[in-house]
N, C-alpha and C positions, 0 to 999 in steps of 0.2 A: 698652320694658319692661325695668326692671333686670332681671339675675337674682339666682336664692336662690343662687347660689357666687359672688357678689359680696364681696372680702372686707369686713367689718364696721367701721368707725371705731373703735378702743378710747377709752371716755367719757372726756374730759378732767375730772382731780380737781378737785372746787370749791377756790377762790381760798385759804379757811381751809388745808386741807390742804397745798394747793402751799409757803403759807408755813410752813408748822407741819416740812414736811420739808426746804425750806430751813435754818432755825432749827437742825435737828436734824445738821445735815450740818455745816452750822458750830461749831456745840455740839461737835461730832466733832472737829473739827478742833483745837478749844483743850481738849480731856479731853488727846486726843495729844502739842499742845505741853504740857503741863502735864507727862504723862508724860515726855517729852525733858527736861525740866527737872529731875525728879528725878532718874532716872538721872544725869544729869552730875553735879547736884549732887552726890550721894552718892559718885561717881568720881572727882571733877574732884582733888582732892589728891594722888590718884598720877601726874597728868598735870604737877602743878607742885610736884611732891616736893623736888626739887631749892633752887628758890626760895623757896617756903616755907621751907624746915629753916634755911636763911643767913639772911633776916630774922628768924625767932622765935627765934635760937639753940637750936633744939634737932635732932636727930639724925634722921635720914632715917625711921630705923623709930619713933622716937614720932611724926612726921607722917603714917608709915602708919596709924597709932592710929586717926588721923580717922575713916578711912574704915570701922577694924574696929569701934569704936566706934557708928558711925552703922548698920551692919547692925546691931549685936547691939542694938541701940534698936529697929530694925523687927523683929524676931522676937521679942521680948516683948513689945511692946507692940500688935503688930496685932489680935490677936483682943480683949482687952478695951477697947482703943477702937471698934472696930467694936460691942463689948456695948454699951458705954456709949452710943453713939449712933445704937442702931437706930431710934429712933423718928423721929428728926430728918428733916427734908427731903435727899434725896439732892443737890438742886441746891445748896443750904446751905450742905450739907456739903463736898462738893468744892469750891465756891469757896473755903470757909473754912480748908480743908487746902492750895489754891494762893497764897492769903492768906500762909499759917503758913510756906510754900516762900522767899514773896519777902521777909518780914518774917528769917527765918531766915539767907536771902543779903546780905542790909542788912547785920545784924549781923557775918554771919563777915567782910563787905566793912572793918568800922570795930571788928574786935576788938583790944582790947588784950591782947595779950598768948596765951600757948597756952592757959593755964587759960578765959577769955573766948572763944576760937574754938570748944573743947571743947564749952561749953554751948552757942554757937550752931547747932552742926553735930546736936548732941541734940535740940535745940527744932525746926530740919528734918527730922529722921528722924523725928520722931512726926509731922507733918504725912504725909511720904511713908506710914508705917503703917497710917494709917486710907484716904490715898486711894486705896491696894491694895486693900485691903478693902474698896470700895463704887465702887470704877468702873467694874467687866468688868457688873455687874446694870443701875447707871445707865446707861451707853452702849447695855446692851442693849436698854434700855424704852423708847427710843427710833422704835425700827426694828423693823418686822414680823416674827414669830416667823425667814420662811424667810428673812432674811436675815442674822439676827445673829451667825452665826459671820464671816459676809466681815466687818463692820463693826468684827467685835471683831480679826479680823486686822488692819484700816487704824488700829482706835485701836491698837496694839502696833509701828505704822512706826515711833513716840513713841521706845519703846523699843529698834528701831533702829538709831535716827538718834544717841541720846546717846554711845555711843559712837565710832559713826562721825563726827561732825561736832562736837558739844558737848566731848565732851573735846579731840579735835583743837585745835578754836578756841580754847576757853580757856587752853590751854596758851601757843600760839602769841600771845594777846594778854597774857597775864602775861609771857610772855618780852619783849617788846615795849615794856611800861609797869611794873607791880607784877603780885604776884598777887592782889590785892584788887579790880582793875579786871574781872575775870570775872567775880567772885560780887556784884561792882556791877551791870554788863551785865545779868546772867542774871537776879537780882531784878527788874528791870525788866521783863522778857519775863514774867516770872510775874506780874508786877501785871496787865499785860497780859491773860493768858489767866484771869485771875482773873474781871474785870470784862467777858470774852466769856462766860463759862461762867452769871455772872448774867445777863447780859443774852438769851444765846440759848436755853439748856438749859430745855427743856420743864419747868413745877411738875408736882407731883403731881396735879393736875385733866386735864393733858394726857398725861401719859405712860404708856403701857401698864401695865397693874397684874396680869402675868402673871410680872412677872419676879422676885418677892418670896422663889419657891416654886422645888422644881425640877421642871423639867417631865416629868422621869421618876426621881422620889427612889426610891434603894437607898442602904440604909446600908453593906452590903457592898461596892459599884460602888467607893462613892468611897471608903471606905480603901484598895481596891485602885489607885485613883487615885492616893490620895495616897501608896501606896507605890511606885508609877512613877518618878512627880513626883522624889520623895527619890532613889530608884537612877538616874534618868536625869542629872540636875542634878550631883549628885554626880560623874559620869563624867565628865561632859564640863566640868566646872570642874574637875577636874583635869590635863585639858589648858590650855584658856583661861587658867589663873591662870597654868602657867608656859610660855603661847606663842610669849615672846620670848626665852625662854632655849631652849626648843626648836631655835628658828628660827635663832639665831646657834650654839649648841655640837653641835648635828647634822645639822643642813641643811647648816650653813657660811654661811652669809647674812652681810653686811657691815651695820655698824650705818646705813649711811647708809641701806639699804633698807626699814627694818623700820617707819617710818611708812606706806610704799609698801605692802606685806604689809597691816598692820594694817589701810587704809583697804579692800583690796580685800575684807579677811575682814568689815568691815563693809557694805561693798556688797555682798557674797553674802546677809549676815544678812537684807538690806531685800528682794531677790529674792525670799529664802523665806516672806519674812514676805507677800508680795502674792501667792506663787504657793498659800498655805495657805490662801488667803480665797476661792480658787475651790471646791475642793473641802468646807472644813469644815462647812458645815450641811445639805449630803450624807450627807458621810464620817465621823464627828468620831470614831470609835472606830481606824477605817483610817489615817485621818490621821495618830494615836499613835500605831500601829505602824508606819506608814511611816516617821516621822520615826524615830522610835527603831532601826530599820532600818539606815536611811542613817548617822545616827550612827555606830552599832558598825563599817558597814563603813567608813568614812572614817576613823573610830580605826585600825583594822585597816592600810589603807593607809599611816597614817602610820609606824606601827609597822615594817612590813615595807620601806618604802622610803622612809624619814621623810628619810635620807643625802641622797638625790636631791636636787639644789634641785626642779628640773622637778615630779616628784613630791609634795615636799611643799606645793609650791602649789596641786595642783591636789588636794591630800588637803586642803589648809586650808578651801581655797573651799569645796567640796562639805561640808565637817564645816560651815560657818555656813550651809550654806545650808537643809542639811535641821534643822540643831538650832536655827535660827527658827521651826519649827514650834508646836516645842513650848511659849513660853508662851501662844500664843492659843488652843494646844489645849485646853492645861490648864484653863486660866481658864473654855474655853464647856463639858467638861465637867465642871466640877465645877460649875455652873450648872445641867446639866443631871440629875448623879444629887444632889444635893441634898440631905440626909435632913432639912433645918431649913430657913430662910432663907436666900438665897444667898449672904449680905452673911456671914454667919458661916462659910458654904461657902470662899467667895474667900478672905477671913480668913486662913483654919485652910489653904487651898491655898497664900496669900503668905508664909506665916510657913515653911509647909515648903520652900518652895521655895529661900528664903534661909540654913534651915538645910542644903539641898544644896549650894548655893555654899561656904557654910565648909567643911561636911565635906570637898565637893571638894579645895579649897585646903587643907586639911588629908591628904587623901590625897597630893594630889602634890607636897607637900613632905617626905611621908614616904616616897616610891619616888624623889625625885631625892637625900635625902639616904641612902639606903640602897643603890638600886642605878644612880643617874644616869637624866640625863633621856630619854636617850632609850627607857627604858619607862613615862613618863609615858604613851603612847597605850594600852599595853597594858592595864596596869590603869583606864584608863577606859573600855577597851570592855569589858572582864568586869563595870563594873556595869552596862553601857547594856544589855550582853546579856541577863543578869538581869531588868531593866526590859521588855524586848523579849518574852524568855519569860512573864511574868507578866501581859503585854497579851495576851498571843495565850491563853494558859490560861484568862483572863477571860473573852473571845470568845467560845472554844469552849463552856465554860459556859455562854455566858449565849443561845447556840442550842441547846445540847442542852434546856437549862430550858424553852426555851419552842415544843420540839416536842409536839405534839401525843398523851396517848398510844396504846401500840398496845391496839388492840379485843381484847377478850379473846374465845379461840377455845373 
């Protein structure tokens, strides 16, 4: 006679589902490389600054252009393209923005001339624009509600990896060949994940149709979000942008090390970004604070014994590893307090986010030209602290709101 504490066989999914979650893991997979793809793309000029400037004849900082150029294309233009094309198929759409990726690396691959590269590096940045704007809801409407903070962590390895691996590479193949033979390479990978993203990414008949909405919309939540977003970003790209000048003018580091450095603070970035996919659809508000946390104190570190080599490698690691957190955090909450659509949520989160980066790099060009760099850490932990303070004041708020009240006596 069995008995009843026998454990139970868990029902195997019918054949449909098995492959429907298949499909969707794959789909995952090329949303990610796609993500890898733009990142580089938009980076990849400062990695072959050098080569570049000597073939187009022109000047190191108008080849920086590219790159400034190609963000300020994505913060104007994210949210009105995400308008213009709410109605459309999400699977459509992302193919058609990883389409706009490889068609855009074609060209900068066969441009003539800087004014011709100019526009092509434009016609890629509105491709990356929109697919910020509608990839963190797509990836999510895939995957069961309690799973989509880990998934939107694994889609953001994407983001990653371009700097660790994609800028690396194309550098090191431009050095190698042209710099033209990259943005050849890399259009290729993107037609690639293009014709994955059609062929596996669930239509709108199959995919979850929860994720449109936020699953717990406050209009206050997320401006307090996105004013995080803005003070976190800010801070810690005012480190990131001048990393390398940190590393060699007050660590003391020799230049031959500083790819060494570089590839490890990308490998801490991918750490964090796996170790944030266990806890976020848990934690997702903890998570913010935690990250934003570790931040401030790794600023802090650097600051106080940035001199150290010892020290500021192990204040570099720990600063990527916790400030990985922070774009999958973002992205699943601002999904989650919502006050509209997410796709205009994400939007109006991508567009901030990038205005953080500038600000950033405008911050810490204005503390290494005024008091040197090595209080670049410090003024970037007074915004992260700020950002830190303003997560934790939202918290407490938003327990105290929803206790209970006391019984009148």
């Amino acid at each position: 006679m069995r008995s009843n504490l026998a454990p139970q066989a868990v029902p195997a999914l019918p054949p449909e589902q098995r492959s429907l979650q298949r499909r969707a893991v794959v789909a995952l997979v090329a949303l990610s490389t796609s993500a890898f793809m733009f990142v580089t793309a938009e980076n990849l000029p400062g990695g072959l600054l050098t080569i570049m400037a000597g073939d187009l004849g022109r000047t190191t900082s108008q080849v920086g252009l590219l790159v400034t150029a190609y963000a300020a294309v994505v913060v104007v233009a994210t949210v009105p393209l995400a308008h213009l094309t709410r109605r459309f198929s999400r699977r459509v759409v992302l193919a058609g923005t990883t389409a706009v990726c490889a068609a855009g690396l074609t060209w900068s691959a066969f441009a003539v001339g800087y004014a011709d590269l100019m526009a092509s590096r434009v016609v890629t940045a509105l491709g990356q624009a929109l697919f910020w704007a509608i990839v963190m809801p797509a990836a999510a409407s895939m995957f069961p509600r309690e799973v989509r903070g880990r998934m939107i962590a694994r889609l953001a390895i994407g983001n990653s990896l371009g700097p660790m691996l994609g800028v690396p590479f194309g550098t090191w193949l431009g050095q190698l060949t042209t710099w033209r033979t990259p943005f050849l390479v890399m259009a290729g990978i993107s037609a690639l994940a293009c014709a994955a993203i059609l062929l596996t990414m669930p239509d709108a008949s199959q995919a979850r149709d929860d994720t449109s909405r936020g699953t717990h919309p406050d209009r206050r939540r997320f401006v307090v979000l996105l004013a995080v977003t803005l003070l976190l970003v800010t801070g810690a790209f005012a480190w990131i942008t001048f990393i390398t000048q940190f590393l060699l003018e007050v660590a003391g580091f020799a230049d031959r090390w500083l790819s060494v450095l570089l590839l490890g603070s990308g490998a801490a970035g991918l750490v964090g970004t796996l170790l944030v996919g266990l806890v976020l659809d848990r934690w997702p508000w903890w998570s913010l604070a935690g990250g934003s946390a570790g931040v401030a104190v790794f600023l802090l570190v650097l600051q106080l014994f940035g001199a150290m080599p010892g020290a500021a490698v192990v204040g570099m690691l720990l600063f990527g590893t916790t400030f990985s957190f922070i774009p999958p955090v973002a992205a699943h909450l601002a999904m989650q307090v919502a006050p509209g659509r997410t796709e205009m949520a994400t939007a109006v989160s991508s567009a901030v986010f990038n205005i953080g980066i500038a600000s950033g790099a405008a911050l810490g060009a204005y503390v290494v030209a005024t008091w040197g760099p090595q209080f670049i850490p410090l003024a970037g932990a007074i915004a992260v602290l700020a950002a830190l303070a303003l997560t934790l004041w939202d918290m407490r708020y938003v327990r105290r709101a929803s206790r209970p009240p006391a019984p009148d006596r």
